[in-house]
PABADO-169898 format. One record per residue: residue number from 1; residue in one letter; x, y, z of N, C-alpha, C in turn. Coordinates in nm, 3 decimals. Layout:
residues N
> NUM|a|X|Y|Z|X|Y|Z|X|Y|Z
...
//
This chain:
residues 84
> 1|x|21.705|2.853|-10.885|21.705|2.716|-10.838|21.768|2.628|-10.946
> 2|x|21.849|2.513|-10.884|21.902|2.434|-11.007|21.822|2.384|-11.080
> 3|x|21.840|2.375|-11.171|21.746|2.252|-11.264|21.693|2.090|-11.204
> 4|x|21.820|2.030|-11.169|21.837|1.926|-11.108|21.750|1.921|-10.930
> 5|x|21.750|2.015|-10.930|21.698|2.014|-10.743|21.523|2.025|-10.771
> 6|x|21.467|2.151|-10.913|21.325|2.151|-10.910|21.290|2.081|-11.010
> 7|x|21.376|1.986|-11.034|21.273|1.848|-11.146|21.270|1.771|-11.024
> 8|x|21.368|1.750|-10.947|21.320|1.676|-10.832|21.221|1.654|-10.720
> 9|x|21.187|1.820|-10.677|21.082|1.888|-10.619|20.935|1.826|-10.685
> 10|x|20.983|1.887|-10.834|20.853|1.849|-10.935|20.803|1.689|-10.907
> 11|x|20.910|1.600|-10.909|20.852|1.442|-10.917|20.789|1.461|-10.738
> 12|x|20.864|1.484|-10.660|20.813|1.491|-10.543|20.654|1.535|-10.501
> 13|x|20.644|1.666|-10.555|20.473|1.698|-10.582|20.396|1.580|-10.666
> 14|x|20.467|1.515|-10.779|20.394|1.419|-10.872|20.342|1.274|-10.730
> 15|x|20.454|1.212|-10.655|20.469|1.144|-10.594|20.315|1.177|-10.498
> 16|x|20.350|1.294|-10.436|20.249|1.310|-10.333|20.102|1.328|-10.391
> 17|x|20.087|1.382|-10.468|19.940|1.415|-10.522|19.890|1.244|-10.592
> 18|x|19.978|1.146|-10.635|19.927|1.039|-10.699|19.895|0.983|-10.610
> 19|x|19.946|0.947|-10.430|19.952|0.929|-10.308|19.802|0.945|-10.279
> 20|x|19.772|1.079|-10.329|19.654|1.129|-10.192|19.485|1.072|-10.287
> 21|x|19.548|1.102|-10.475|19.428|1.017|-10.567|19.439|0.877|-10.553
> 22|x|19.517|0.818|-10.492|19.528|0.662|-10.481|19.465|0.629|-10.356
> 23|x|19.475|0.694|-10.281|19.405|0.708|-10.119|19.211|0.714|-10.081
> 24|x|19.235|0.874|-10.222|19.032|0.876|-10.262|19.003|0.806|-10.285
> 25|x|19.069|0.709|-10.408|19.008|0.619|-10.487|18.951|0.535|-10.365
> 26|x|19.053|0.478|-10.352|18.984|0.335|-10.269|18.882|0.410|-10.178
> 27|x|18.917|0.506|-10.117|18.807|0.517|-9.987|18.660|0.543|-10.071
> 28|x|18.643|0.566|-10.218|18.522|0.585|-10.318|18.512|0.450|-10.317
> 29|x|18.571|0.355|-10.393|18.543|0.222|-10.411|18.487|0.152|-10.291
> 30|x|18.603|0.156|-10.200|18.580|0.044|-10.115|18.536|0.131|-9.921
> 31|x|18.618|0.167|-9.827|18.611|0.207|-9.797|18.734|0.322|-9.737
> 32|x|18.707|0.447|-9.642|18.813|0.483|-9.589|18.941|0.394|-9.538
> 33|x|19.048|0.399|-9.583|19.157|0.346|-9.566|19.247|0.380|-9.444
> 34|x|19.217|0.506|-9.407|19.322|0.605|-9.322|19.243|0.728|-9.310
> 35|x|19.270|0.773|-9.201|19.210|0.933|-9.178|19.261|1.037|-9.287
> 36|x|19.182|1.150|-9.274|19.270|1.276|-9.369|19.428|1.295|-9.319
> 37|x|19.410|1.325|-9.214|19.537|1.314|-9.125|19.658|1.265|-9.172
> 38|x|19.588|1.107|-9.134|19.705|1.023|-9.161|19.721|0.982|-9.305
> 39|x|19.633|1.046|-9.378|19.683|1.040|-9.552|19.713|1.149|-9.610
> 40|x|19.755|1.243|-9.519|19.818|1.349|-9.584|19.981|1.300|-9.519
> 41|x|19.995|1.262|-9.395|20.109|1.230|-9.344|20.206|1.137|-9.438
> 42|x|20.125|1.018|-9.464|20.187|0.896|-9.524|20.210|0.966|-9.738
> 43|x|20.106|1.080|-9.747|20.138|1.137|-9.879|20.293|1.248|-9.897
> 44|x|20.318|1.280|-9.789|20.426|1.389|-9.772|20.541|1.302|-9.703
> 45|x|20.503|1.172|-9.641|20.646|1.118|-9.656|20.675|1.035|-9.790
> 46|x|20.561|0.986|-9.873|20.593|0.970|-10.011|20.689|1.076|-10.091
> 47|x|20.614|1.149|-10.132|20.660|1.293|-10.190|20.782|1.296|-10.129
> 48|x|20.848|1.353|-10.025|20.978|1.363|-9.992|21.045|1.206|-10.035
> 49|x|21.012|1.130|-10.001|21.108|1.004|-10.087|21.095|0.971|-10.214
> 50|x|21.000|1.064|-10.292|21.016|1.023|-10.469|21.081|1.153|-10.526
> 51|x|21.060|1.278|-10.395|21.180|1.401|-10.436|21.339|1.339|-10.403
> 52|x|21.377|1.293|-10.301|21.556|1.232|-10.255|21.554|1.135|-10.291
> 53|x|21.459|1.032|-10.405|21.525|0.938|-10.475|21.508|1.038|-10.635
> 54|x|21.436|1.068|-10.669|21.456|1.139|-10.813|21.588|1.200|-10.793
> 55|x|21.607|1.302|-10.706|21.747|1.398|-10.687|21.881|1.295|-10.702
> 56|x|21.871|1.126|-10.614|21.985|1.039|-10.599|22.027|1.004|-10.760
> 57|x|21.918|0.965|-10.826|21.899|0.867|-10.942|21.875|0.922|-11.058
> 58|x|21.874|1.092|-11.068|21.861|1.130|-11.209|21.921|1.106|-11.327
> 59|x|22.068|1.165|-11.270|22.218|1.193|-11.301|22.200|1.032|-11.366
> 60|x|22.228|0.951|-11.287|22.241|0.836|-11.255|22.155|0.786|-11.451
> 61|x|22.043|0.813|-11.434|21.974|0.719|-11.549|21.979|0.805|-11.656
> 62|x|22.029|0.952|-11.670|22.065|1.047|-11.755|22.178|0.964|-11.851
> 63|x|22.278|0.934|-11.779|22.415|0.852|-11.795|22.369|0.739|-11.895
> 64|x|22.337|0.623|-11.786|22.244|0.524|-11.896|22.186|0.551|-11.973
> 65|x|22.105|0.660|-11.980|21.990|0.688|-12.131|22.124|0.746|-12.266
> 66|x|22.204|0.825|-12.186|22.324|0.849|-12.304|22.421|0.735|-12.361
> 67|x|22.484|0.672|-12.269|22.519|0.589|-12.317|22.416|0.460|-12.372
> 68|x|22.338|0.446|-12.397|22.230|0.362|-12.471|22.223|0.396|-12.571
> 69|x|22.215|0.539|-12.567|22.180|0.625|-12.729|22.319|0.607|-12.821
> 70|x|22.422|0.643|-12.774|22.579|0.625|-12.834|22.600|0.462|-12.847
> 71|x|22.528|0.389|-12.762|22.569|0.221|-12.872|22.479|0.158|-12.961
> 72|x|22.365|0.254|-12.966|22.300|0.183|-13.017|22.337|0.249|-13.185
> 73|x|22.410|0.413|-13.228|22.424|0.462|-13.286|22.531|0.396|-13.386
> 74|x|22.649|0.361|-13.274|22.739|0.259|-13.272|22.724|0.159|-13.337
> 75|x|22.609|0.122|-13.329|22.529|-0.055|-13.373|22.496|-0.019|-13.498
> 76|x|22.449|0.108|-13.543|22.384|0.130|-13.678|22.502|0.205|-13.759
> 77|x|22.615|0.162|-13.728|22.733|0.270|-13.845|22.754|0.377|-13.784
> 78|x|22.689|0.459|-13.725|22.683|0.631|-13.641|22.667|0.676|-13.802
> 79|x|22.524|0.654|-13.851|22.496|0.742|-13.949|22.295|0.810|-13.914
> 80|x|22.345|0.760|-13.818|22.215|0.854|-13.732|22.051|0.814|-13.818
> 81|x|22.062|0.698|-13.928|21.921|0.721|-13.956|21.899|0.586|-13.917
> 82|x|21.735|0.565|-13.872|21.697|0.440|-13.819|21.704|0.312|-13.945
> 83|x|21.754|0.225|-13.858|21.735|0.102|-13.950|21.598|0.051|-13.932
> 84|x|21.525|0.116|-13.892|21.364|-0.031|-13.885|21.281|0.061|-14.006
//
């Protein structure tokens, strides 16, 4: 499997399982919010949209995090030791 496809998978499981503890919670606190049913439903269409946006947007903020690192290196001489 690519790398890129099961870090995506991975956030996707992260997505859904934070979904279904965000769901207990309240129904502990306060009351049931939604059936099991329908909070496993509304947790697995989470999960699939935090897996096909992680997969859209990795690449994507990989890019930005590199180029951030190269100006900021830029900014300090490119002698790689921190100025603070």
């Amino acid at each position: 499997m690519e790398p890129r496809t099961k870090s995506a998978l991975l956030w996707g499981a992260v997505g859904f399982m934070a979904f279904l503890v965000l769901v207990q919670g309240y129904a502990l606190v306060v009351e049931p919010l939604v059936t099991i049913t329908q909070g496993g439903a509304v947790a697995v269409l989470v999960g699939a949209a935090t897996a096909v946006s992680a997969y859209a947007l990795e690449h994507r903020i990989a890019a930005w995090s590199a180029r951030r690192v190269a100006d900021e290196t830029e900014s300090h001489g490119g002698d790689s030791k921190s100025k603070s």
